[in-house]
C-alpha positions in Angstrom: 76.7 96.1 79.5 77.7 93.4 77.0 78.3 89.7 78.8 81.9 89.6 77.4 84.8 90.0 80.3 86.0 93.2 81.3 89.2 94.5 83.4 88.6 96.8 85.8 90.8 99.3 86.8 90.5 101.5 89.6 92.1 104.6 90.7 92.2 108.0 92.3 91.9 110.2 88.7 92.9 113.2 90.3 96.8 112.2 91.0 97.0 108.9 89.5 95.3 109.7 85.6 98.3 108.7 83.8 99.0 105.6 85.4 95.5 104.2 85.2 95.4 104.8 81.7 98.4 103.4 80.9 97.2 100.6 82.9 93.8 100.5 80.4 96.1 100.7 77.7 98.1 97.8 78.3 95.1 95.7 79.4 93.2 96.9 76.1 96.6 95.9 73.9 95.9 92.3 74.6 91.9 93.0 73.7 90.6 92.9 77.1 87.8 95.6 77.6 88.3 98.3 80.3 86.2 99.7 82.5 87.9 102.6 84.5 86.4 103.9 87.8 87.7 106.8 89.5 88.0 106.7 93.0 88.8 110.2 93.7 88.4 111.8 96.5 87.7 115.3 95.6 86.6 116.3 91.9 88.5 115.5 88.9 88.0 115.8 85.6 88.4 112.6 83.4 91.4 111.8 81.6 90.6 112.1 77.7 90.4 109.1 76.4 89.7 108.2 72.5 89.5 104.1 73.5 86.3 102.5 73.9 86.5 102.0 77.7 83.7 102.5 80.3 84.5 105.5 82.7 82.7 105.6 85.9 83.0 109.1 87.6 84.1 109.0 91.1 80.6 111.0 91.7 78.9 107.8 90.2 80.3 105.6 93.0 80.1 108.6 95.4 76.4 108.6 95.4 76.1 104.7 96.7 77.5 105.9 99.7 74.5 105.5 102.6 75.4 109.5 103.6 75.7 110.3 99.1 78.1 111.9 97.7 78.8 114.8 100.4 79.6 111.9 102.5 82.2 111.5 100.1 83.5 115.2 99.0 83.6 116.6 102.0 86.9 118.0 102.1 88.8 115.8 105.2 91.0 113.5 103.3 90.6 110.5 105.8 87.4 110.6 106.3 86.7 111.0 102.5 89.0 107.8 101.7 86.8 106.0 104.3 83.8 107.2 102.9 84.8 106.2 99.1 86.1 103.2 100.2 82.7 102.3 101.5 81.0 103.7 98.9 82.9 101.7 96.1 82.1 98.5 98.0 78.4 99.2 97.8 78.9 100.2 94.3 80.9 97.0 92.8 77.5 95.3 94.7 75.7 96.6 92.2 77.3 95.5 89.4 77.2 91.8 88.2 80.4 92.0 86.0 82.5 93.6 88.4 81.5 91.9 91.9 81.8 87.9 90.5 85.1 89.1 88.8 86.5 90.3 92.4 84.7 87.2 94.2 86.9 84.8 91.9 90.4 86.2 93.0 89.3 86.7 96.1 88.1 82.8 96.0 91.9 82.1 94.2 94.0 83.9 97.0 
């Protein structure tokens, strides 16, 4: 991944696709880079997109949970939000881009 900036955006694709991507739109208007994770909960299908913006599949970030992605899918909406949420913490770990951007506004608040 190029060392340039990036948004992130990051939202359950299965009922919130159309705000997320208006979101990415908005943010790529100014000429911000998007990367797009989806944190759903049960599986979705991507929302089209034509831009240049990095999609990670909610199965993507499922899989960094410690139990993988069944942990995640597994059909009990609490316990799946828990599991995601866990699973997308160990995930932004992973990524340089993503884990100093969220360590600066936390830093800010």
């Amino acid at each position: 991944m190029s060392s340039r900036k990036r948004a992130w955006v990051a939202a359950t694709l299965d009922t919130k696709a159309v705000e997320a991507v208006y979101a990415c739109a908005l943010l790529e208007a100014t000429g911000l880079p998007v990367v797009l994770a989806d944190l759903s909960t049960k599986a979705s299908l991507a929302p089209d997109t034509k831009s240049s913006r990095v999609l990670i599949s909610s199965a993507e970030i499922a899989a960094r949970h410690p139990g993988g992605e069944s942990a995640v899918f597994c059909g009990d909406r609490g316990a799946a939000i828990a599991a995601m949420t866990d699973a997308f913490e160990r995930f932004v770990k992973t990524r340089e881009e993503a884990s100093s951007a969220l360590a600066g506004r936390v830093a800010r608040q």
